[in-house]
N, C-alpha and C positions, 0 to 999 in steps of 0.2 A: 288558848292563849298562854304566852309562859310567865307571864308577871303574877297569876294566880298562883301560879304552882311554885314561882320562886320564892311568893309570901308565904307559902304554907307551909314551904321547907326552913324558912327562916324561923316560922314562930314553933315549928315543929324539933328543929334542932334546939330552940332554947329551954322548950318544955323539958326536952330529954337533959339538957345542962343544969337546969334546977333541980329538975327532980331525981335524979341520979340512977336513975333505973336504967335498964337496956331498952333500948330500941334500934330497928332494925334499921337503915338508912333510908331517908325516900330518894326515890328514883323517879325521873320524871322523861317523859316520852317523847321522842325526839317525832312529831305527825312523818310518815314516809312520804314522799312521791306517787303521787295517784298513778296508776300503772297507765301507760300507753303516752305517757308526758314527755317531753324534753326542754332543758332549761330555755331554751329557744322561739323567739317569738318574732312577728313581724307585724307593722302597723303600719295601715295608713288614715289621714286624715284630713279635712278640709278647716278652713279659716280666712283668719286676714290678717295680714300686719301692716302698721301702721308707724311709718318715719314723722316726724316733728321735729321742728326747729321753732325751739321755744322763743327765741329770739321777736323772729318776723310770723311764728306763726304759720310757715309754710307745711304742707302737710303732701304725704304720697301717700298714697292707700293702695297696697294692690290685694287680689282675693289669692289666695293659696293652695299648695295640697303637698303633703309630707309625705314620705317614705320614713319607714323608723323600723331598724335592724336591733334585736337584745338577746340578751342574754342575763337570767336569768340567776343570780349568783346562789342566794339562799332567798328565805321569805322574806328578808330584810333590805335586799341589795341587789339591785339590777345596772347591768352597761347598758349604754345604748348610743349608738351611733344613728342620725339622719340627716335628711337633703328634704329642704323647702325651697320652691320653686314658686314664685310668684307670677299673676296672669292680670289682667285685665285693669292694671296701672291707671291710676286718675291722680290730677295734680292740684291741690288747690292753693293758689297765690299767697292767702292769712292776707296779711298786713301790705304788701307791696301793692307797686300800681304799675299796671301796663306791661307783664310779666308777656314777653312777645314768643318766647319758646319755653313752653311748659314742659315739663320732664316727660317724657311716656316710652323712657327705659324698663331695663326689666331690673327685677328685685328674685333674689337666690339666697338663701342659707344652709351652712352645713354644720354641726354640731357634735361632738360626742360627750356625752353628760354621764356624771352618778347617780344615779337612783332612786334613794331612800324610799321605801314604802313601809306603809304599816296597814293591816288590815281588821276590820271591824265584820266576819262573817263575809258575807258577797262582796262589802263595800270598803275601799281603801283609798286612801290621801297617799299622795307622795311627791317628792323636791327632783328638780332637775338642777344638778350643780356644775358644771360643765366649761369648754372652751367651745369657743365657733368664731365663723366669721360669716359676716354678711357683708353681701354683693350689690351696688347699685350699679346697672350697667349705663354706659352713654348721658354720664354725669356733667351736663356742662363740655361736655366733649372728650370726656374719657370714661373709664371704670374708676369707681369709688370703692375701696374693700375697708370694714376695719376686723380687725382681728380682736380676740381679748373672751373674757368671764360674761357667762353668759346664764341663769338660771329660770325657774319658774316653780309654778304648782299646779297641784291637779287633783283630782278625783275619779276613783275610777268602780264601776260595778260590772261583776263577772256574770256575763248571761249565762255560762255554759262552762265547763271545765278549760275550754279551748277557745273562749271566746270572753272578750269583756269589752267593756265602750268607755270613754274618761272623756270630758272637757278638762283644759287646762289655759294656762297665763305663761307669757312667756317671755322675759328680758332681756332682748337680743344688744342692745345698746345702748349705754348714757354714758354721756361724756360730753366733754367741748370738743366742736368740728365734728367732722368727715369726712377722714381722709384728709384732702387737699382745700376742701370745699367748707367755705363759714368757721372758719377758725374757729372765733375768738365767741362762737354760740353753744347754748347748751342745746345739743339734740339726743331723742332719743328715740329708737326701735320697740314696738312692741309688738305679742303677736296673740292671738286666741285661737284654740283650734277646737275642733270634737271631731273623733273618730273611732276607729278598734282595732284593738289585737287580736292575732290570733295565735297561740301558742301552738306547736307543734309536739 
C-alpha cells in the first residue's frame, strides 16, 4: 500500500532535515502488472431495479442482467461502459384504485461511469460516478427516457488474478417526473446487482 510508504518517506525526510546528516533518498516501488494481465476486463451480472413514484406510491420492478465493458486505468481508476436490460416487469398500483392498464413495458439502461477503487489485499470498495440514461418502453403509450448523473457503490473480492465477484447500489434516477409522465412527482430509479469480472 503506498500511504505506508508515503508516511515513512515523510517522517524519514524530516529525520534527515533535523539531523543533518546524509541520507540516501527513499524510493518507493511502483507493484508491476502481474504478467499475463491486461487493463481490460468484462463483467456481467444479475439484479433488479426498481422505479417509484413517491407521490402515489406506484412502483415497477423488473429482474435484470448487465453487460459491463473496462478498462482498467491504474490501481486507482477504472472506465467502464454498460447495457442493463430489464425482464420479467411487474406493476404495482401503491395508492391509486382501479389502475385498468398496468405497465408491462420494458426497462433498459446504459451508462459509462468513473471508477474509483481502492483495495484492501483481495478485498476493494469502489464509486460509480457516471452519465446514463434509462429507458421505460410503452409508457402510457410511448417511450419514457431520462438522461442525466447517475452513481453507485460496491464491493468487490478477487477469487483469482482474472477473476473477482462484487455486489453493488446503484442510482439510476431522482428527480421530479419522467420524461413526460407525473410531472410534478418525486421519482426515483434504483438498481442492486451481484456478478463478476473477468480480466483478460
Amino acid at each position: 500500500m503506498k500511504l505506508p510508504r508515503l508516511l515513512f518517506g515523510i517522517f524519514a525526510a524530516a529525520s534527515f532535515a533535523f539531523s543533518g546528516g546524509d541520507m540516501a533518498p527513499v524510493e518507493t516501488e511502483v507493484a508491476p502488472i502481474p504478467a499475463g494481465l491486461t487493463p481490460y476486463y468484462v463483467g456481467l451480472s444479475g439484479g433488479s431495479l426498481i422505479v417509484n413514484n413517491d407521490f402515489t406510491n406506484e412502483e415497477i420492478t423488473a429482474s435484470t442482467a448487465t453487460l459491463s465493458l473496462g478498462y482498467i486505468y491504474n490501481e486507482y481508476i477504472s472506465l467502464e461502459a454498460r447495457y442493463t436490460l430489464g425482464f420479467d416487469t411487474s406493476y404495482d398500483e401503491g395508492d391509486l384504485v382501479g389502475v385498468t392498464t398496468p405497465y408491462d413495458g420494458d426497462v433498459s439502461n446504459w451508462g459509462v461511469y468513473l471508477k474509483p477503487t481502492y483495495s484492501f489485499g483481495d478485498f476493494g470498495i469502489y464509486g460509480l460516478l457516471g452519465y446514463g440514461s434509462l429507458m421505460l418502453s410503452d409508457l402510457n403509450g410511448g417511450d419514457a427516457t431520462e438522461d442525466g448523473f447517475q452513481w453507485g457503490a460496491g464491493v468487490s473480492y478477487a477469487v483469482s488474478e482474472h477473476i473477482s465477484i462484487y455486489a453493488e447500489y446503484l442510482s439510476l434516477y431522482d428527480d421530479t417526473g419522467f420524461d413526460y409522465t407525473a410531472l410534478l412527482d418525486d421519482v426515483t430509479a434504483e438498481a442492486v446487482n451481484i456478478g463478476l469480472t473477468y480480466r483478460f
